[in-house]
C-alpha positions, 0 to 999 in steps of 0.5 A, a space after each residue: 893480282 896483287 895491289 899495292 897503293 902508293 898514294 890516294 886522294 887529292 894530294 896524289 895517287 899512284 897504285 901498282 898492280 902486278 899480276 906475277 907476270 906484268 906490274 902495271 902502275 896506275 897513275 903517277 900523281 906523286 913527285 918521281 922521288 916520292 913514287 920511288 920511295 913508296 915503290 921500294 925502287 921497283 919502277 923498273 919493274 913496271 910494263 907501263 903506267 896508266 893515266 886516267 886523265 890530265 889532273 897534277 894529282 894523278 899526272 904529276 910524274 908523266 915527263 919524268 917516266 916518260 924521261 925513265 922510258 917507261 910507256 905512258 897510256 892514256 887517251 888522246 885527249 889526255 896526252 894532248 892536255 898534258 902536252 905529251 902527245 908524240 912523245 916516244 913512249 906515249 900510247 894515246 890510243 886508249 878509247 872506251 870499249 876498245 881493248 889494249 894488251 900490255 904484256 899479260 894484261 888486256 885493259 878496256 878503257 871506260 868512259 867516265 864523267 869528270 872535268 877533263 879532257 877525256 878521262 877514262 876508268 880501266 877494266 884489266 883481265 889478266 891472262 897470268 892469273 885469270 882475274 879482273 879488276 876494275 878501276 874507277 876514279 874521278 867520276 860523279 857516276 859510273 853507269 856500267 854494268 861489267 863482268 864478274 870482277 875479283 878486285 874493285 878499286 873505285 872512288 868513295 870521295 864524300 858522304 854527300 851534299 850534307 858533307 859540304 857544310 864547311 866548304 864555298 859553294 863554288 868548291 862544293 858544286 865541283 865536288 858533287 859533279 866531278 866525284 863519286 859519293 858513298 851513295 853513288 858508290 854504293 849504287 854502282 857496286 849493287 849494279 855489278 856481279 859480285 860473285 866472284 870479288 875478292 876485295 872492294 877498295 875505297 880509293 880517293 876518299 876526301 879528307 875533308 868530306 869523307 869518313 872512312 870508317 863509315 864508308 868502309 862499314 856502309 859499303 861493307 854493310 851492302 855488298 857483304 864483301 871484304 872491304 879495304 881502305 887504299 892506303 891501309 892495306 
């Protein structure tokens, strides 16, 4: 599979995962115009996008795709949030644990744990290529344990309560309850089968609460695999 990250962290995200036979565009939390750009004019290409959840920086852009055509998937309770329920081109169908097909990719929606309606993460197997790839995002935990993966993309958001020294108490409790740390990142990667993984991306990294050199070296340090900031690709 191939990955490309057109946009992480809290001013938007947007990734493009293209396994030769289907391109599937992972959230579309950036302007139309700016997804364009970033994507060299190549959202034609794309078979669908998915949306994890109803927040602007990971929704931005949904009325505009679904404006292109483009199919949007997401859970019912995110396409009710987002007022696009009904919509032509909207699959609200996804559910964790059940199994959707978009060209050659199979996608599992996971549960995950955020301030939204009814976020989700995605475990996509392709056919074309025979490989998984697991996305988590916006989560405090992720207790799951799946199946050999070859590509991670996972939240790594802050370094923790003695991160938020600098931030209200309001801010800095959403924080910790709605994002993965770099301990609980840490923690779920050790929980996983990492024979088979090829790359571990960080994605979602906090400007203001995160270090990615650190996280990069930290995680690096425990799984003793090959671990690449989204973004610097």
């Amino acid at each position: 599979m191939k990955i490309k990250t057109l946009a992480t962290g809290s001013t938007g995200n947007a990734y493009l995962v293209d396994d030769g036979c289907t391109v599937l565009l992972l959230e579309c939390g950036i302007p139309l115009r700016e997804l364009m750009r970033r994507s060299k004019y190549s959202l034609s290409c794309v078979s669908a996008c998915l949306i994890t959840h109803e927040h602007g920086d990971h929704a931005r852009a949904v009325k505009q795709l679904i404006g292109l055509g483009i199919p949007i998937w997401c859970s019912k309770g995110t396409a009710t949030a987002l007022k696009i329920d009904g919509e032509p081109v909207v699959h609200s169908e996804m559910r964790a644990g059940h199994v959707v097909k978009i060209g050659t990719m199979a996608i599992m929606p996971i549960a995950v744990e955020h301030d939204a309606a009814e976020p989700l993460g995605w475990l996509i197997y392709s056919e074309a290529s025979s490989q998984r790839l697991v996305f988590l995002t916006d989560t405090r935990v992720a207790d799951v344990s799946l199946p050999a993966v070859h590509h991670i993309m996972v939240e790594c958001n802050h370094m923790g309560l003695d991160s938020m020294g600098q931030t209200n108490a309001i801010h800095a409790d959403r924080v910790i309850r709605n994002h993965m740390s770099l301990d609980d990142c840490i923690r779920f990667l050790l929980h996983q089968d990492l024979s088979q993984v090829q790359d571990i991306r960080l994605i979602h990294i906090s400007h203001s609460h995160g270090d990615r050199v650190a996280m990069r070296n930290a995680v690096a340090a425990a799984t003793g695999r090959q671990v690449i900031i989204a973004g610097q690709e």
